[in-house]
C-alpha positions as CSV (number, residue, x, y, z in Angstrom):
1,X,118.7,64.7,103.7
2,X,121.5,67.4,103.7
3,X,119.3,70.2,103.5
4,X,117.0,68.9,106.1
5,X,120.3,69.2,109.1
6,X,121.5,72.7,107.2
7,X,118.3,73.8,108.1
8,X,118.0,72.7,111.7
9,X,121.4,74.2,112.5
10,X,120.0,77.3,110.9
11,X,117.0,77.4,113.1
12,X,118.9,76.2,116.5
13,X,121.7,79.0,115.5
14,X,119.0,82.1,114.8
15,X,116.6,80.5,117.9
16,X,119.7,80.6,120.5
17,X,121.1,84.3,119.2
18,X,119.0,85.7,116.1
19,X,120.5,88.5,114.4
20,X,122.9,90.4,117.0
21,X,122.9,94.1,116.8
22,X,126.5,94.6,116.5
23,X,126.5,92.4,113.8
24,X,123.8,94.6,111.8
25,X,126.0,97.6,112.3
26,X,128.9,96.2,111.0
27,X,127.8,94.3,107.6
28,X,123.6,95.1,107.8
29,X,121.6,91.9,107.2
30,X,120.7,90.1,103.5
31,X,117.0,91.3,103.6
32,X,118.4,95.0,103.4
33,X,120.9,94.2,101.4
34,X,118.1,92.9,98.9
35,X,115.7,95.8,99.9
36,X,118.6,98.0,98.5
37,X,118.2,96.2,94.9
38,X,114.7,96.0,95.0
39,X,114.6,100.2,95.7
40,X,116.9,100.6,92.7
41,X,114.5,98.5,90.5
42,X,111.7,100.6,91.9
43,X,113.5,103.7,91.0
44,X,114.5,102.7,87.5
45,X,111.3,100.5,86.4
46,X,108.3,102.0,88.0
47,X,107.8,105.9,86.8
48,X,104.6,107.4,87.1
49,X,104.6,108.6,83.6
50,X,104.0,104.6,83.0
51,X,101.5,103.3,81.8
52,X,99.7,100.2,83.9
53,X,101.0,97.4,81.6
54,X,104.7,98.6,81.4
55,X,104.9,98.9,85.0
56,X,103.4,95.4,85.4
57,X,106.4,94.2,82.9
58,X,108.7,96.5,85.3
59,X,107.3,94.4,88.3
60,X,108.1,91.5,86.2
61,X,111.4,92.3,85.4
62,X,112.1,93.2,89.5
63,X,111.3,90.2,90.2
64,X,113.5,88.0,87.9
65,X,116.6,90.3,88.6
66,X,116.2,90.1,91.8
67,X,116.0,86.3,91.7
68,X,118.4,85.8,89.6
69,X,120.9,87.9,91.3
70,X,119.7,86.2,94.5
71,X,119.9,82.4,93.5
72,X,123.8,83.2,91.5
73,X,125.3,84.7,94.6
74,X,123.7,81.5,96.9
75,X,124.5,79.0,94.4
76,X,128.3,80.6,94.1
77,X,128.1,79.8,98.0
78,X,126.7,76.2,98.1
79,X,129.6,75.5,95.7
80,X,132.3,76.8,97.4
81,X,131.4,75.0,100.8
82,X,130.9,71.6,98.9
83,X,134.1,72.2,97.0
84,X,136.3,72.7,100.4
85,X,134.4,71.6,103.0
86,X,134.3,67.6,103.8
87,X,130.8,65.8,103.7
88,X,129.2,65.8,107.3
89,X,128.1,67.7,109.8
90,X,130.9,70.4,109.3
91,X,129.6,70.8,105.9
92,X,126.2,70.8,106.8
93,X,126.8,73.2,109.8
94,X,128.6,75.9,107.5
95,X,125.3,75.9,104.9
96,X,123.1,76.6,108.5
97,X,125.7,79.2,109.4
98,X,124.9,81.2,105.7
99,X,121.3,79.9,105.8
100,X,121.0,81.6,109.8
101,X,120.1,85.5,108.8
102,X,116.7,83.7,106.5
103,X,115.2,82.6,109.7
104,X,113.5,85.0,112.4
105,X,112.8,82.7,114.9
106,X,114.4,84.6,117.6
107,X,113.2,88.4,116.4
108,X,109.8,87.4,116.3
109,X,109.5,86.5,120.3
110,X,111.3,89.3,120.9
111,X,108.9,92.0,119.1
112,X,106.1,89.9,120.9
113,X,107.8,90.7,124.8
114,X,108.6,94.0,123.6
115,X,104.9,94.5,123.3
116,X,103.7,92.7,126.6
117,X,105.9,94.7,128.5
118,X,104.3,97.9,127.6
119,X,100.8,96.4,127.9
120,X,101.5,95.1,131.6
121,X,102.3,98.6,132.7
122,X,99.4,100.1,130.7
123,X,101.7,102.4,128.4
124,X,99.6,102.6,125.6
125,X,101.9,104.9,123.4
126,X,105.3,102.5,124.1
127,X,102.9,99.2,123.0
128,X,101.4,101.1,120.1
129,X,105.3,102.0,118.7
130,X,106.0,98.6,119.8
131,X,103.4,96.8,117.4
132,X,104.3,99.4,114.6
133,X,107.7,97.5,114.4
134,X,105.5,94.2,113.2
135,X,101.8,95.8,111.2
136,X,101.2,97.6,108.5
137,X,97.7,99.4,109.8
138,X,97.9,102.7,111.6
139,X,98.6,102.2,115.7
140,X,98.1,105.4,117.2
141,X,94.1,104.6,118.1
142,X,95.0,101.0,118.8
143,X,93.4,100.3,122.3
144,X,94.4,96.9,124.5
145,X,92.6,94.2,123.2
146,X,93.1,95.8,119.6
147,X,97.0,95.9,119.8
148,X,96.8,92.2,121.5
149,X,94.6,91.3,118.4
150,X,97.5,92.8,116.2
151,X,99.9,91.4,117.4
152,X,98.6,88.2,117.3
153,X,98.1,88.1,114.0
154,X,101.5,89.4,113.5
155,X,102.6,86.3,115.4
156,X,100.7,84.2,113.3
157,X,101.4,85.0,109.8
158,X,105.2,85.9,110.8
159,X,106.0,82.2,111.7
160,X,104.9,81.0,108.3
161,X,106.4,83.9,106.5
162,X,109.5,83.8,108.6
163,X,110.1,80.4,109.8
164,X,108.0,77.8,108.2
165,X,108.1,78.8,104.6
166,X,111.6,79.9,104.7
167,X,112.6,76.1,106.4
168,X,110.3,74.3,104.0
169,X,112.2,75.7,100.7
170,X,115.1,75.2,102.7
171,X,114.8,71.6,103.1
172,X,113.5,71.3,99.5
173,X,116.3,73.2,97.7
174,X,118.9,74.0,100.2
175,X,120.5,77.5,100.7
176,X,119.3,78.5,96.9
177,X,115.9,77.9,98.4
178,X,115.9,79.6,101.4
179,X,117.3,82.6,100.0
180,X,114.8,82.7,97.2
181,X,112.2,82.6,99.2
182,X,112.9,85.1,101.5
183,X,113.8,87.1,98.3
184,X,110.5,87.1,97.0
185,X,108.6,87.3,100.0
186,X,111.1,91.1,101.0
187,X,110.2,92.2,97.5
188,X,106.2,91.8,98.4
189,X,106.3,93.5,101.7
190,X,108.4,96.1,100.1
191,X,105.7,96.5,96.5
192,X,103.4,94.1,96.9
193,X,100.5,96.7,97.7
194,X,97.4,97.3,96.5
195,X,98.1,101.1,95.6
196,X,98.7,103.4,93.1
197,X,101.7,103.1,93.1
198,X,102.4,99.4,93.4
199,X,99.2,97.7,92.1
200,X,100.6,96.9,88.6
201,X,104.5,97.3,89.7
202,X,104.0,95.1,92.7
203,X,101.4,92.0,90.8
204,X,104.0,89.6,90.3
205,X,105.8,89.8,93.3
206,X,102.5,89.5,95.7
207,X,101.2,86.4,93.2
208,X,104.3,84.6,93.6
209,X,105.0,85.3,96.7
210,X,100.9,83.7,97.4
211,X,102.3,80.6,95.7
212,X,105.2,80.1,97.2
213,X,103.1,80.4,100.8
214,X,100.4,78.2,99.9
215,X,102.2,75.2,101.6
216,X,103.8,76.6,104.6
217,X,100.7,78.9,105.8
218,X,98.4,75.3,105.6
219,X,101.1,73.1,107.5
220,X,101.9,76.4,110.1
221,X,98.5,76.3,110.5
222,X,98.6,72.6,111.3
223,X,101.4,72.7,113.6
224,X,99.7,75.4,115.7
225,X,96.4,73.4,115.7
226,X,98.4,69.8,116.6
227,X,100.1,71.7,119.4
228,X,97.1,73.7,120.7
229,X,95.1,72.3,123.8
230,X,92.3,71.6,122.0
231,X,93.6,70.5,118.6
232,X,90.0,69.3,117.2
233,X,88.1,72.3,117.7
234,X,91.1,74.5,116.2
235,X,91.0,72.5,112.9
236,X,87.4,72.7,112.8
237,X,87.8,76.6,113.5
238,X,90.4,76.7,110.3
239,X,87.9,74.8,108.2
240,X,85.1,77.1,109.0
241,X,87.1,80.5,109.1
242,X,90.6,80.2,107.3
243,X,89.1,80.8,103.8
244,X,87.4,83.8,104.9
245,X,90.4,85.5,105.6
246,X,91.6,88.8,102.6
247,X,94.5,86.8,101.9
248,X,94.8,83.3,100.2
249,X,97.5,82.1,102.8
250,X,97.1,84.5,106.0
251,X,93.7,82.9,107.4
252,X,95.0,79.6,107.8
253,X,97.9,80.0,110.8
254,X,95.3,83.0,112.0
255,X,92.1,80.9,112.6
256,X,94.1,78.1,114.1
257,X,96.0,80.9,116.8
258,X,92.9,82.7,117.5
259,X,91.1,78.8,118.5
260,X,94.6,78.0,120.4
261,X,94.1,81.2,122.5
262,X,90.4,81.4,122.4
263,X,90.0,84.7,120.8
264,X,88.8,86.2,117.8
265,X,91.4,87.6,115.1
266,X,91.0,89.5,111.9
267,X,87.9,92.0,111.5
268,X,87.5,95.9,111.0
269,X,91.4,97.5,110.8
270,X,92.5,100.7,109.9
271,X,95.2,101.1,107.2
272,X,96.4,105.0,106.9
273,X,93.0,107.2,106.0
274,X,90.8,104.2,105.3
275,X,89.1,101.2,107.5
276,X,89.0,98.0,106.0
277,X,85.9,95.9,107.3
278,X,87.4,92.3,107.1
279,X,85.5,89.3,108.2
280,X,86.5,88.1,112.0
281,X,87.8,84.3,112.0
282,X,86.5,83.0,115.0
283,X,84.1,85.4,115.3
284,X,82.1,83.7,119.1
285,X,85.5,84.0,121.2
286,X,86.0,87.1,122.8
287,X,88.6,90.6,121.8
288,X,92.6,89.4,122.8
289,X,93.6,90.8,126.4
290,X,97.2,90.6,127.5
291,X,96.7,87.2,129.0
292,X,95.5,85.6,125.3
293,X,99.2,87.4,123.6
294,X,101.2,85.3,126.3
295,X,99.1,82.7,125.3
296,X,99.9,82.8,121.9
297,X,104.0,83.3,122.8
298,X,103.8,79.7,124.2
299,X,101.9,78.2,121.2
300,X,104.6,79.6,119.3
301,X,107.2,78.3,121.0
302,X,105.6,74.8,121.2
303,X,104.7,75.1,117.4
304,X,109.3,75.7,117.1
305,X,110.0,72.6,119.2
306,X,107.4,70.4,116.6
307,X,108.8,72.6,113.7
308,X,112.9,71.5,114.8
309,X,111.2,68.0,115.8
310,X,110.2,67.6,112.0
311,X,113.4,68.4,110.8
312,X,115.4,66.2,112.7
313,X,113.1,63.5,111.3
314,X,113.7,64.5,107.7
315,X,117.5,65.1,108.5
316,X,117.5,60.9,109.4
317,X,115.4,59.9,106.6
Protein backbone atom coordinates (compact mmCIF):
# COMPACT_ATOMS: atom_id res chain seq x y z
CA UNK A 1 0.00 0.00 0.00
CA UNK A 2 1.82 3.21 -1.12
CA UNK A 3 -0.02 5.43 1.03
CA UNK A 4 0.38 3.15 4.05
CA UNK A 5 4.80 3.80 3.73
CA UNK A 6 4.04 7.73 2.71
CA UNK A 7 2.45 7.79 5.85
CA UNK A 8 4.93 6.13 8.09
CA UNK A 9 7.79 8.32 6.78
CA UNK A 10 5.45 11.14 7.57
CA UNK A 11 5.03 10.15 11.15
CA UNK A 12 8.89 8.97 11.74
CA UNK A 13 9.86 12.45 9.95
CA UNK A 14 7.32 14.84 12.31
CA UNK A 15 8.11 12.18 15.52
CA UNK A 16 12.08 12.68 15.14
CA UNK A 17 11.84 16.79 14.37
CA UNK A 18 8.12 18.04 14.20
CA UNK A 19 7.74 21.42 12.90
CA UNK A 20 11.11 23.36 13.55
CA UNK A 21 10.77 26.93 14.51
CA UNK A 22 12.99 28.38 11.91
CA UNK A 23 11.08 26.74 9.50
CA UNK A 24 7.66 28.50 10.72
CA UNK A 25 9.36 31.79 10.32
CA UNK A 26 10.41 31.39 7.12
CA UNK A 27 7.35 29.88 5.13
CA UNK A 28 4.61 29.52 8.34
CA UNK A 29 2.98 26.10 8.37
CA UNK A 30 -0.17 24.76 5.99
CA UNK A 31 -2.71 24.91 8.98
CA UNK A 32 -2.12 28.85 8.96
CA UNK A 33 -1.84 28.98 5.67
CA UNK A 34 -5.50 27.49 5.60
CA UNK A 35 -6.62 29.44 8.75
CA UNK A 36 -5.77 32.51 6.38
CA UNK A 37 -8.60 31.28 3.78
CA UNK A 38 -10.84 30.16 6.22
CA UNK A 39 -10.63 34.06 7.99
CA UNK A 40 -11.32 35.52 4.46
CA UNK A 41 -14.40 33.30 4.08
CA UNK A 42 -15.41 34.36 7.60
CA UNK A 43 -15.05 37.93 6.61
CA UNK A 44 -16.94 37.78 3.36
CA UNK A 45 -19.68 35.02 4.16
CA UNK A 46 -20.66 35.41 7.77
CA UNK A 47 -22.12 39.15 8.49
CA UNK A 48 -24.17 39.78 11.33
CA UNK A 49 -26.84 41.52 9.30
CA UNK A 50 -27.43 37.64 8.16
CA UNK A 51 -29.91 35.93 8.64
CA UNK A 52 -29.46 32.18 10.42
CA UNK A 53 -30.10 30.20 7.14
CA UNK A 54 -27.72 32.34 4.84
CA UNK A 55 -25.00 32.11 7.24
CA UNK A 56 -25.53 28.32 7.48
CA UNK A 57 -25.30 28.31 3.37
CA UNK A 58 -22.11 30.68 4.05
CA UNK A 59 -20.70 27.84 6.36
CA UNK A 60 -21.56 25.64 3.60
CA UNK A 61 -19.97 27.34 1.00
CA UNK A 62 -16.52 27.72 3.49
CA UNK A 63 -16.34 24.61 3.62
CA UNK A 64 -16.43 23.42 -0.06
CA UNK A 65 -13.94 26.33 -1.06
CA UNK A 66 -11.85 25.44 1.30
CA UNK A 67 -11.87 21.78 0.26
CA UNK A 68 -11.68 22.29 -2.95
CA UNK A 69 -8.88 24.64 -2.87
CA UNK A 70 -7.24 22.17 -0.49
CA UNK A 71 -7.63 18.80 -2.37
CA UNK A 72 -6.52 20.88 -6.16
CA UNK A 73 -3.29 22.14 -4.67
CA UNK A 74 -2.51 18.34 -3.07
CA UNK A 75 -3.62 16.53 -5.92
CA UNK A 76 -1.36 19.10 -8.29
CA UNK A 77 1.35 17.70 -5.79
CA UNK A 78 0.70 13.92 -5.85
CA UNK A 79 0.92 14.33 -9.64
CA UNK A 80 3.99 16.00 -9.97
CA UNK A 81 5.99 13.47 -7.63
CA UNK A 82 4.43 10.42 -9.52
CA UNK A 83 5.16 12.10 -12.79
CA UNK A 84 9.14 12.64 -11.93
CA UNK A 85 9.82 10.62 -9.20
CA UNK A 86 10.56 6.63 -9.78
CA UNK A 87 8.16 4.10 -8.02
CA UNK A 88 9.79 3.09 -4.50
CA UNK A 89 10.72 4.20 -1.51
CA UNK A 90 12.10 7.56 -2.95
CA UNK A 91 8.65 8.23 -4.21
CA UNK A 92 7.06 7.16 -1.27
CA UNK A 93 9.50 9.19 1.02
CA UNK A 94 8.85 12.56 -0.99
CA UNK A 95 4.78 12.12 -0.48
CA UNK A 96 5.84 11.65 3.62
CA UNK A 97 8.11 14.69 3.25
CA UNK A 98 4.74 16.95 1.92
CA UNK A 99 2.43 14.75 4.08
CA UNK A 100 5.02 15.66 7.45
CA UNK A 101 3.46 19.39 8.57
CA UNK A 102 -0.33 17.16 8.83
CA UNK A 103 0.98 15.18 11.68
CA UNK A 104 1.63 16.59 15.33
CA UNK A 105 3.13 13.80 16.80
CA UNK A 106 6.08 15.66 18.03
CA UNK A 107 4.19 19.17 19.19
CA UNK A 108 1.86 17.31 21.11
CA UNK A 109 4.64 15.74 23.74
CA UNK A 110 6.13 18.78 23.80
CA UNK A 111 3.05 21.04 25.03
CA UNK A 112 2.62 18.01 27.51
CA UNK A 113 6.52 18.57 29.19
CA UNK A 114 6.02 22.16 28.82
CA UNK A 115 3.21 21.76 31.33
CA UNK A 116 4.94 19.19 33.71
CA UNK A 117 7.67 21.34 34.11
CA UNK A 118 5.72 24.15 35.57
CA UNK A 119 3.68 21.77 37.73
CA UNK A 120 6.93 20.13 39.26
CA UNK A 121 8.09 23.47 40.57
CA UNK A 122 4.57 24.50 41.60
CA UNK A 123 4.32 27.65 39.19
CA UNK A 124 0.83 27.73 38.89
CA UNK A 125 0.69 30.86 36.48
CA UNK A 126 3.65 29.32 33.87
CA UNK A 127 1.42 25.77 33.86
CA UNK A 128 -1.87 27.62 33.53
CA UNK A 129 -0.34 29.67 30.16
CA UNK A 130 1.19 26.46 29.38
CA UNK A 131 -2.24 24.47 29.10
CA UNK A 132 -3.80 27.63 27.38
CA UNK A 133 -1.56 26.73 24.33
CA UNK A 134 -3.72 23.26 24.04
CA UNK A 135 -7.79 24.08 25.77
CA UNK A 136 -10.28 26.15 24.87
CA UNK A 137 -11.85 26.79 28.72
CA UNK A 138 -10.51 29.64 30.77
CA UNK A 139 -7.05 28.72 32.83
CA UNK A 140 -6.49 31.37 35.10
CA UNK A 141 -8.52 29.41 38.27
CA UNK A 142 -7.15 26.14 36.99
CA UNK A 143 -5.66 24.44 40.25
CA UNK A 144 -3.19 21.20 39.99
CA UNK A 145 -5.18 18.33 39.54
CA UNK A 146 -7.56 20.56 37.26
CA UNK A 147 -4.77 21.57 34.85
CA UNK A 148 -3.51 17.73 34.96
CA UNK A 149 -7.14 16.87 34.14
CA UNK A 150 -6.92 19.39 31.21
CA UNK A 151 -4.30 18.51 29.86
CA UNK A 152 -5.10 15.10 29.77
CA UNK A 153 -7.79 15.42 27.87
CA UNK A 154 -5.97 17.58 25.61
CA UNK A 155 -3.61 14.62 25.19
CA UNK A 156 -6.36 12.46 24.53
CA UNK A 157 -8.43 13.97 21.90
CA UNK A 158 -5.18 15.61 20.27
CA UNK A 159 -3.80 12.15 19.21
CA UNK A 160 -6.92 11.23 17.34
CA UNK A 161 -7.39 14.67 16.00
CA UNK A 162 -3.70 15.02 15.19
CA UNK A 163 -2.26 11.83 14.56
CA UNK A 164 -4.74 9.03 14.16
CA UNK A 165 -7.35 10.62 12.06
CA UNK A 166 -4.93 12.47 10.01
CA UNK A 167 -2.81 8.88 9.33
CA UNK A 168 -6.01 6.95 8.78
CA UNK A 169 -7.22 9.32 5.70
CA UNK A 170 -3.73 9.27 4.93
CA UNK A 171 -3.44 5.64 4.28
CA UNK A 172 -6.95 5.60 2.73
CA UNK A 173 -6.47 8.46 0.15
CA UNK A 174 -2.90 9.48 0.25
CA UNK A 175 -1.67 13.11 0.51
CA UNK A 176 -5.35 14.32 -0.83
CA UNK A 177 -6.52 12.68 2.25
CA UNK A 178 -4.45 13.82 4.81
CA UNK A 179 -4.64 17.32 3.80
CA UNK A 180 -8.37 17.22 3.69
CA UNK A 181 -8.75 16.15 6.74
CA UNK A 182 -6.72 18.34 8.55
CA UNK A 183 -8.56 20.98 6.36
CA UNK A 184 -11.74 20.28 7.80
CA UNK A 185 -10.79 19.56 11.15
CA UNK A 186 -8.58 23.60 11.22
CA UNK A 187 -11.87 25.02 9.81
CA UNK A 188 -13.89 23.52 13.07
CA UNK A 189 -11.54 24.58 15.63
CA UNK A 190 -11.46 27.92 13.94
CA UNK A 191 -15.91 28.19 13.57
CA UNK A 192 -17.04 25.20 14.65
CA UNK A 193 -18.55 26.81 17.96
CA UNK A 194 -21.57 26.83 19.50
CA UNK A 195 -21.96 30.77 19.52
CA UNK A 196 -23.60 33.50 18.16
CA UNK A 197 -21.49 33.97 15.98
CA UNK A 198 -20.63 30.58 14.65
CA UNK A 199 -23.63 28.38 15.42
CA UNK A 200 -25.19 28.56 11.88
CA UNK A 201 -21.69 29.75 10.10
CA UNK A 202 -19.76 27.01 11.82
CA UNK A 203 -22.71 23.72 11.42
CA UNK A 204 -21.23 22.17 8.58
CA UNK A 205 -17.77 22.35 9.40
CA UNK A 206 -18.29 20.82 13.13
CA UNK A 207 -20.84 17.93 11.49
CA UNK A 208 -18.33 16.96 9.04
CA UNK A 209 -15.62 17.27 10.82
CA UNK A 210 -17.79 14.59 13.59
CA UNK A 211 -17.90 12.28 10.65
CA UNK A 212 -14.80 12.27 9.56
CA UNK A 213 -13.63 11.39 13.46
CA UNK A 214 -15.93 8.85 14.05
CA UNK A 215 -13.37 6.11 13.07
CA UNK A 216 -10.14 7.36 14.39
CA UNK A 217 -11.48 8.63 17.98
CA UNK A 218 -12.98 4.64 18.34
CA UNK A 219 -9.67 2.84 17.09
CA UNK A 220 -7.35 5.82 19.26
CA UNK A 221 -9.41 4.83 21.82
CA UNK A 222 -8.55 1.18 21.20
CA UNK A 223 -4.99 1.60 20.84
CA UNK A 224 -4.70 3.43 24.16
CA UNK A 225 -6.87 0.66 25.89
CA UNK A 226 -4.66 -2.40 24.05
CA UNK A 227 -1.52 -0.58 25.24
CA UNK A 228 -2.77 0.29 28.79
CA UNK A 229 -1.80 -1.98 31.79
CA UNK A 230 -4.95 -3.11 32.25
CA UNK A 231 -6.54 -3.30 28.84
CA UNK A 232 -9.93 -5.15 30.05
CA UNK A 233 -11.01 -2.87 32.55
CA UNK A 234 -10.16 0.28 30.21
CA UNK A 235 -12.61 -1.16 27.43
CA UNK A 236 -15.09 -1.83 29.93
CA UNK A 237 -14.46 1.85 31.22
CA UNK A 238 -15.09 3.14 27.39
CA UNK A 239 -18.23 1.09 27.14
CA UNK A 240 -19.74 2.38 30.26
CA UNK A 241 -18.49 6.18 29.96
CA UNK A 242 -17.33 7.06 26.27
CA UNK A 243 -20.99 7.75 25.14
CA UNK A 244 -21.54 10.00 27.93
CA UNK A 245 -19.09 12.32 26.87
CA UNK A 246 -20.66 16.20 24.99
CA UNK A 247 -19.02 15.18 21.95
CA UNK A 248 -19.87 12.16 19.62
CA UNK A 249 -16.12 11.29 19.10
CA UNK A 250 -14.15 12.96 22.21
CA UNK A 251 -15.29 10.35 25.00
CA UNK A 252 -13.95 7.47 23.34
CA UNK A 253 -9.79 8.15 23.53
CA UNK A 254 -10.86 10.12 26.99
CA UNK A 255 -12.51 7.24 28.91
CA UNK A 256 -9.84 4.79 27.72
CA UNK A 257 -6.78 7.54 29.09
CA UNK A 258 -8.47 8.36 32.19
CA UNK A 259 -8.75 4.00 32.93
CA UNK A 260 -4.90 3.83 31.55
CA UNK A 261 -3.93 6.46 34.28
CA UNK A 262 -6.54 5.71 36.84
CA UNK A 263 -8.14 9.02 37.02
CA UNK A 264 -11.28 10.58 36.24
CA UNK A 265 -11.54 13.04 33.15
CA UNK A 266 -14.24 15.22 31.79
CA UNK A 267 -16.76 16.89 34.41
CA UNK A 268 -17.65 20.65 35.54
CA UNK A 269 -15.25 23.19 33.22
CA UNK A 270 -15.34 26.63 32.81
CA UNK A 271 -15.54 28.13 29.23
CA UNK A 272 -15.11 32.26 29.35
CA UNK A 273 -18.26 33.62 31.71
CA UNK A 274 -20.13 30.28 31.91
CA UNK A 275 -19.45 26.67 33.66
CA UNK A 276 -20.42 23.78 31.72
CA UNK A 277 -21.44 20.81 34.11
CA UNK A 278 -20.32 17.77 31.91
CA UNK A 279 -20.71 14.25 33.03
CA UNK A 280 -17.19 12.77 34.53
CA UNK A 281 -16.07 9.48 32.55
CA UNK A 282 -14.67 7.40 35.02
CA UNK A 283 -16.22 8.99 37.63
CA UNK A 284 -14.73 6.26 40.94
CA UNK A 285 -10.90 7.10 40.13
CA UNK A 286 -9.56 9.95 41.73
CA UNK A 287 -8.71 14.11 40.29
CA UNK A 288 -5.23 13.76 37.92
CA UNK A 289 -1.95 14.81 40.01
CA UNK A 290 1.31 15.38 38.18
CA UNK A 291 2.21 11.80 38.56
CA UNK A 292 -1.16 10.50 36.39
CA UNK A 293 0.00 13.39 33.35
CA UNK A 294 3.47 11.48 33.12
CA UNK A 295 1.41 8.64 33.05
CA UNK A 296 -0.48 9.56 30.31
CA UNK A 297 2.94 10.88 28.23
CA UNK A 298 3.95 7.20 28.25
CA UNK A 299 0.61 5.75 27.19
CA UNK A 300 0.96 8.09 24.41
CA UNK A 301 4.09 7.26 23.37
CA UNK A 302 3.35 3.43 23.54
CA UNK A 303 -0.09 4.10 21.79
CA UNK A 304 2.77 5.92 18.64
CA UNK A 305 4.96 2.83 18.62
CA UNK A 306 1.45 0.51 17.97
CA UNK A 307 0.18 3.36 15.78
CA UNK A 308 3.79 3.15 13.36
CA UNK A 309 3.63 -0.77 14.13
CA UNK A 310 0.14 -0.78 12.19
CA UNK A 311 1.38 1.04 9.45
CA UNK A 312 4.24 -0.86 8.68
CA UNK A 313 1.82 -3.81 8.53
CA UNK A 314 -0.45 -2.11 6.00
CA UNK A 315 2.72 -0.70 4.15
CA UNK A 316 3.65 -4.84 3.47
CA UNK A 317 0.18 -5.94 2.69
Amino acid sequence: MLWASAMAFAFCIDALIGWPDWLFKQIGHPVTWMGWLVRQCDQTLNWVSFKPHKRRLGGVATVLIVLFVTLTLSAIVVAAILAFIPEGWLQNLAIGIVAWPFLAVRSMATHIKDIIRPLEEDNLPAARHAVSMIVGRDPSSLDKPAICRASLESLAENTSDGITAPLFWGVLFGLPGIAAYKAINTMDSMIGHKTITYRDFGWAAARLDDVVNWIPARLTGFLFALVSAQPKRAFQVIRADANKHRSPNAGWPEAAMASGVKCRLSGPRQYCDRIEAEPWVNETDPDPQVSDLKMGLSLYRRTLVALLFLLEILAFM
